[in-house]
N, C-alpha and C positions, 0 to 999 in steps of 0.2 A: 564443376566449373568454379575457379579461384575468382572471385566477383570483388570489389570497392565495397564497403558500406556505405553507403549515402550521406552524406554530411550536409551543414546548411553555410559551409566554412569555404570560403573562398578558395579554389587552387590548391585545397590538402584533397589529399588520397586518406581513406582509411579502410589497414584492414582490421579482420579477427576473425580468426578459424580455430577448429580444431585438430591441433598436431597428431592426431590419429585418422584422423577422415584419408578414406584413400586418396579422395582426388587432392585433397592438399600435397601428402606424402609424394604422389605423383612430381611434385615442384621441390621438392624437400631432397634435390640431387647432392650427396655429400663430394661430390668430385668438385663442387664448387669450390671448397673450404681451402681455407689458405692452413698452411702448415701449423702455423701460431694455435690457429681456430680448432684445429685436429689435438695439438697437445693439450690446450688449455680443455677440452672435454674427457680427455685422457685422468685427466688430473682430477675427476669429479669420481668417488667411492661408488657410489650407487650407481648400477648399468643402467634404469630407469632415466636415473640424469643425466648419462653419459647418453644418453638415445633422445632424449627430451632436444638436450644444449644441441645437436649437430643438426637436427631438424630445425630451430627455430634461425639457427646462423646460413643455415644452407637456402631457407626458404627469406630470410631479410635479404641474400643477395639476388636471388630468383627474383624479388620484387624491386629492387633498386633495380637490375639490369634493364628489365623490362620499361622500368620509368625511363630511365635514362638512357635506352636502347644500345646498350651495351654488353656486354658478355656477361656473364656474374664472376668467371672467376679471375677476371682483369681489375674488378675493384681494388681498390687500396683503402682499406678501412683500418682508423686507431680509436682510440680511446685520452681523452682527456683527463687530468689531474682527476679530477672529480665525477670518472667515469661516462661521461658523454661520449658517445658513438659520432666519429665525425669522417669526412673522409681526409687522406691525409695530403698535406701541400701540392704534393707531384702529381694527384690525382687529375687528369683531363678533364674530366665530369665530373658532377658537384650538384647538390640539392640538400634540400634539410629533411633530415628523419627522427625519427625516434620510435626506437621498441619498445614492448611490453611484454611479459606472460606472466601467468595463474596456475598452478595445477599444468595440464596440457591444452591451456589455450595460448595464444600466441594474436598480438596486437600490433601492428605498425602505422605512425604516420607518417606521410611524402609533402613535402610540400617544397617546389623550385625555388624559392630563394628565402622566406621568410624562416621564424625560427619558431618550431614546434616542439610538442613534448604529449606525450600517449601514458595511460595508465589503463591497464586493464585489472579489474579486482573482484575476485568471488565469494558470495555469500557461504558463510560456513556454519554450518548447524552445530557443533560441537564449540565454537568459542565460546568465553565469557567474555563479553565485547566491554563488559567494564574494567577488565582487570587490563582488555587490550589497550583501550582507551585510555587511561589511569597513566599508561607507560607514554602514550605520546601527546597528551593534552595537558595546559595549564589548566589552574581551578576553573576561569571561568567559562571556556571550553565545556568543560566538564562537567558544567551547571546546565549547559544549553543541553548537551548532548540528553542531560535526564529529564528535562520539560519534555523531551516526546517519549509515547507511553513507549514500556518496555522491549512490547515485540518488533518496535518499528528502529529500536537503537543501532541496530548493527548496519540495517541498511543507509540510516543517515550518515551515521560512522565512515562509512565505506563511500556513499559522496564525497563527504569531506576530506578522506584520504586518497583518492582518487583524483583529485581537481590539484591539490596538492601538491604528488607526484608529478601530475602531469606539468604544473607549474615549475617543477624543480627540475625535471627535462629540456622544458624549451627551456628557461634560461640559462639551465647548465652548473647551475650553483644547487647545492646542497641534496645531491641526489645522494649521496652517502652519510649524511647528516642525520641528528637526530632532529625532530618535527620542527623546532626551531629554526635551527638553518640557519639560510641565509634570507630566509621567505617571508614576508608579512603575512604570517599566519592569521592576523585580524582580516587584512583582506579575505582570505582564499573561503576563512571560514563566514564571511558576510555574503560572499558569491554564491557560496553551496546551501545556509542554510536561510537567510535573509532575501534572499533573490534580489540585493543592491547589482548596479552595473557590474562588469570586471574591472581590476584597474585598469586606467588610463593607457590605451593603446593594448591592449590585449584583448581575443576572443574567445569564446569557446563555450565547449558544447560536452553533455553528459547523456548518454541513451545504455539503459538497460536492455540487457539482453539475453535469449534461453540457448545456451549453448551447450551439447552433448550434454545434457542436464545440470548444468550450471548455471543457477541466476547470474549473472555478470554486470557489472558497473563499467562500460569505456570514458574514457575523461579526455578530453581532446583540447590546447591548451595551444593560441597562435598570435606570433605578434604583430601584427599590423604593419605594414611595412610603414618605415617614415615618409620617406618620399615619395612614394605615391599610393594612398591611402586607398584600401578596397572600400565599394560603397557599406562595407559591414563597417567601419570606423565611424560612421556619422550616425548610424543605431546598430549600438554593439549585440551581440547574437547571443541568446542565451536559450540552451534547451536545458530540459530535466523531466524526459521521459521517465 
C-alpha cells in the first residue's frame, strides 16, 4: 500500500518509497511517460539509471494524477531555467510539487497551491564528509560543521544539505547552483543547526528515516501563503527527528 508520510505541515502531501518495493513498482506504470520523458532516460548509460529515471517519472505522475484526480498521462509537465518541475501554462490542473531521490529512494511533495521544495538524502559510510563538506561550505560553515564530534559530522552535514535543497526547490532559484546560490546559506544553516525560527514566512520540517536499509534524511521546505496564512505562520513548525 502507497501511503503519505505524515507531516505537521499544513495541506502538503509527502511521499518516500522505495523504487524497488513491489507494491510501489505496482504504480511505477511506464505507459505514463510522455515521449520527452522516454528519450531523456534513453539518454542515461547505465541500464540501472535508465530503470531508476522511468520509475521515479512514471511513479511522480501516478501521484500528481491521483492528487489532482486526473489521468497521469494527460499531465503536461516542463522544466524551468533552473530546473524546477512545474506544470506547463496550458495545463487544466495545477498544484505545487517537488521531487527527490537517493540511491533508489524516491521523495515527493504536493502541496495545492503554496510553494514547496523536498530533499531526500542518504547516510554513506564510505564518504570523507570533510573533503565533501570542504567543496560546499565557507570557512565558517566549516568551523561549525567540526565543533560536533566526528562520528556525528555527516549526519549534521546531511541536515544542513537537506534543508538546503529543499529550500532551493521551493523557491526554485539555485537548484543547479553551487551551495551559494542564490540562498541565504546563513539562514538555512541557523535553521538546521542552531534550531533559530525559519525565515520569515517559511516552514518546514526534517524526519529521519530507515528505508530498505538506508538511514535517510527528508527536508520538507513550504511557503506560507501570503494572503491567507496557515495557523502554522503564527508559531512556525520546526521538526528534527
Amino acid at each position: 500500500m502507497l501511503e503519505p508520510v505524515p507531516t505537521s505541515l499544513s495541506g502538503v502531501q509527502l511521499w518516500c518509497c522505495d523504487l524497488d518495493d513491489p507494491h510501489v513498482l505496482a504504480h511505477c506504470d511506464e505507459s505514463f511517460l510522455a515521449p520527452d520523458e522516454l528519450q531523456r532516460a534513453e539518454r542515461l548509460r547505465s541500464k540501472r539509471n535508465r530503470q531508476l529515471f522511468r520509475r521515479r517519472r512514471a511513479l511522480r505522475r501516478f501521484l500528481l494524477g491521483r492528487f489532482l484526480k486526473t489521468p497521469p498521462q494527460k499531465l503536461s509537465i516542463e522544466e524551468t531555467k533552473s530546473g524546477k518541475p512545474q506544470f506547463t501554462a496550458s495545463s487544466p490542473v495545477r498544484c505545487a510539487f517537488s521531487p527527490s531521490h537517493a540511491e533508489n529512494l524516491f521523495a515527493m511533495a504536493i502541496a495545492p497551491e503554496t510553494e514547496v521544495g523536498v530533499d531526500v538524502e542518504v547516510m554513506r559510510p564510505e564518504w570523507n564528509v570533510q573533503l565533501v563538506a570542504a567543496m560546499c561550505l565557507d570557512s565558517s560553515q566549516l568551523r561549525q560543521l567540526e565543533s560536533f564530534p566526528a562520528k556525528e559530522r555527516q549526519k549534521q552535514f546531511l541536515r544542513f544539505w537537506s534543508l538546503r535543497e529543499a529550500f532551493a526547490k521551493a523557491t526554485g532559484d539555485g537548484i543547479a547552483q553551487p551551495a551559494a546560490g542564490h540562498i541565504s546559506t546563513t539562514h538555512v544553516w541557523d535553521c538546521a543547526f542552531n534550531a533559530k525560527p525559519p525565515p520569515q514566512g517559511w516552514n518546514w520540517i526534517q524526519q529521519w528515516h530507515l528505508i530498505d536499509k538506508h538511514e535517510s534524511v527528508i527536508c520538507v521546505v513550504q511557503k506560507i501563503p501570503a494572503a491567507s496564512p496557515s495557523p502554522s505562520a503564527k508559531a512556525p513548525v520546526r521538526r528534527a527527528d
